[in-house]
C-alpha positions in Angstrom: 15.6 -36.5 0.7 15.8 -40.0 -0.7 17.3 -42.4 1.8 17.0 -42.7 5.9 14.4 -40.6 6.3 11.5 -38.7 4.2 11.3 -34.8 4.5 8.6 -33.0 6.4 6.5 -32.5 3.9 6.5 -36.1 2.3 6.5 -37.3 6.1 2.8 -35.5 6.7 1.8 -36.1 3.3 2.6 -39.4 3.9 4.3 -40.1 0.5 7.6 -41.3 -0.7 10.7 -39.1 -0.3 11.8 -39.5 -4.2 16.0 -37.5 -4.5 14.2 -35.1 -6.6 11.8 -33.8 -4.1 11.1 -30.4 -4.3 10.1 -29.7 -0.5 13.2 -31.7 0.8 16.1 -29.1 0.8 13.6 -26.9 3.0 11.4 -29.0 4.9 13.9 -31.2 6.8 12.3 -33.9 8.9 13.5 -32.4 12.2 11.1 -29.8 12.2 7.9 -31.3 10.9 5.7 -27.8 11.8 7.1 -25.5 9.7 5.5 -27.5 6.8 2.4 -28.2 8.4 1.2 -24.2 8.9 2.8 -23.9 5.6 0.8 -27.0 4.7 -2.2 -25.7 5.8 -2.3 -21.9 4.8 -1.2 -22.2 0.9 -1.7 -26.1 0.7 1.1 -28.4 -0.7 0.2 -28.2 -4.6 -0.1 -24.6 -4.6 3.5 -24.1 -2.4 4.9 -27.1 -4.8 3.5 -24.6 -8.4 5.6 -22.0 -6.4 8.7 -23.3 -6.0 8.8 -25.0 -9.5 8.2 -21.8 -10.8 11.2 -19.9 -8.7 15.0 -20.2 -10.0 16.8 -22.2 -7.5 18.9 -19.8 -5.5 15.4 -18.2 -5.2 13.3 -20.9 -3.3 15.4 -20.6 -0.3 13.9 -16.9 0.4 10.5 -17.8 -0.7 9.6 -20.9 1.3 11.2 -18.4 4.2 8.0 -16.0 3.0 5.7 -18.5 2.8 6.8 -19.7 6.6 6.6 -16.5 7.8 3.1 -15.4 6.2 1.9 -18.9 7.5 2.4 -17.9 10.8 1.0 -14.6 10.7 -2.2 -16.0 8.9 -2.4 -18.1 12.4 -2.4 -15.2 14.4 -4.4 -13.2 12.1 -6.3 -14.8 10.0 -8.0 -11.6 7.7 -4.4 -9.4 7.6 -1.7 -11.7 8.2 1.7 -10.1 8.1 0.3 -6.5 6.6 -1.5 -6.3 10.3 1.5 -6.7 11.9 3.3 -4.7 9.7 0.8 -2.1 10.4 0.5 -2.5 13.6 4.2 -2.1 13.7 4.0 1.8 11.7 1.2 2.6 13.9 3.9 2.1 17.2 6.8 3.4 14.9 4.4 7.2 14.5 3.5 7.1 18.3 7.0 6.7 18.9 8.5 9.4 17.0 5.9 11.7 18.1 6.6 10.7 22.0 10.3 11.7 20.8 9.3 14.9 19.3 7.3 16.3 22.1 10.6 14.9 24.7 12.7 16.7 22.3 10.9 19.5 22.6 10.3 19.4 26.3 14.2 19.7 26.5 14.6 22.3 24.7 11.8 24.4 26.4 13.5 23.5 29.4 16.9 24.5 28.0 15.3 27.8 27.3 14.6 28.4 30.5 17.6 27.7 32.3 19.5 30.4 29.8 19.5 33.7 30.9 18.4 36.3 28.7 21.0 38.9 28.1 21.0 42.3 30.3 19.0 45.2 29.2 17.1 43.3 26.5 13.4 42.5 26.2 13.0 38.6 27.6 12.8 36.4 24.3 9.4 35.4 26.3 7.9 39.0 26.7 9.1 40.1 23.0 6.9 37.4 21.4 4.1 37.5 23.6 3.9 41.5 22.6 4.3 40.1 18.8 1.5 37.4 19.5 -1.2 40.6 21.0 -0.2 42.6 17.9 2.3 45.0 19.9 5.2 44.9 17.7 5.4 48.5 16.6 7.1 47.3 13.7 10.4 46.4 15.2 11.4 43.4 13.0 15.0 44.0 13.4 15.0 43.3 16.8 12.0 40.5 16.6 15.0 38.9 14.1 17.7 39.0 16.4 16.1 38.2 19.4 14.4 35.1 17.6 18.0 34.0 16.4 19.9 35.1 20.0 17.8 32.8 21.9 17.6 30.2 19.5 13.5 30.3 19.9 13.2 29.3 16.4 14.6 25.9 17.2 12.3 25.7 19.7 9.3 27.0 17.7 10.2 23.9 15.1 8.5 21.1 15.4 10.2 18.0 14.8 7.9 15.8 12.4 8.1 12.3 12.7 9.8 12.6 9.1 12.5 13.9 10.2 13.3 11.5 12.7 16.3 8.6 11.5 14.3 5.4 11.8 15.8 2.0 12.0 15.0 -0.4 9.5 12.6 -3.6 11.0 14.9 -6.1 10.9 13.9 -9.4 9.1 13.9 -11.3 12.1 9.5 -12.0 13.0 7.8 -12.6 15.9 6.6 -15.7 14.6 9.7 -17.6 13.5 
């Protein structure tokens, strides 16, 4: 920073805060922690190689890494932020599978609620017969009656691929 008063990171190192310094533009003295897990996980030299090493308009995004990573090698100190990010996929699949057996659920129910048409085999009945190996080689009808009652939406299963999934947003837990 040069002047008033020394960045964080000169501030804990207890050094002089030279114009030049590299941790100043990102390390402001108003928020002395965000150095000091930084400080502590990668250690000054090593985030100092970093940034000297980075183009300019690129240090910005990289000391925001290096803050977030800190503070998920707090929390955990093995996985850091690929734990949570695990952890996060592991809710996302439990999710989409909760939505894909609701999704189904409704549509079972919608099922039931429709009447089947008069005089025809119920959509139920017909594939319980194919299911015992009572068909008597009606396919025709099997066809129809599948696509009449809609039972092959219900018979497919919606994989959690399939599902649109939002993209985790960049905000953390831990900043």
């Amino acid at each position: 920073m040069g002047g008033n008063s020394p960045c964080a990171s000169c501030k804990l190192l207890r050094r002089r805060c030279t114009k030049d310094c590299i941790f100043a533009p990102f390390f402001p003295s108003d928020d002395p922690h965000k150095f000091a897990i930084v400080h502590k996980v990668f250690g000054a030299s090593n985030v100092s190689k970093m940034l000297q090493e980075l183009p300019v308009n690129q240090r910005a995004d990289a000391v925001s890494s290096l803050v977030y990573e800190a503070n998920a090698r707090m929390r955990d100190p093995v996985y850091g932020c690929v734990g949570a990010i695990s952890y996060l996929e592991s809710q996302v699949s439990q999710l989409q599978m909760q939505l894909a057996v609701a999704q189904a659920e409704i549509l079972c129910i919608q099922m039931q609620q429709q009447e089947p048409p008069s005089g025809s085999v119920s959509a139920h009945h017909h594939t319980q017969q194919i299911l015992e190996g009572d068909d008597h080689g009606d396919h025709k009808s099997y066809h129809d009656l599948m696509h009449n009652n809609n039972l092959t939406a219900m018979m497919t299963f919606v994989s959690p691929s399939n599902v649109a999934q939002e993209p985790l947003k960049r905000e953390s837990l831990w900043t």
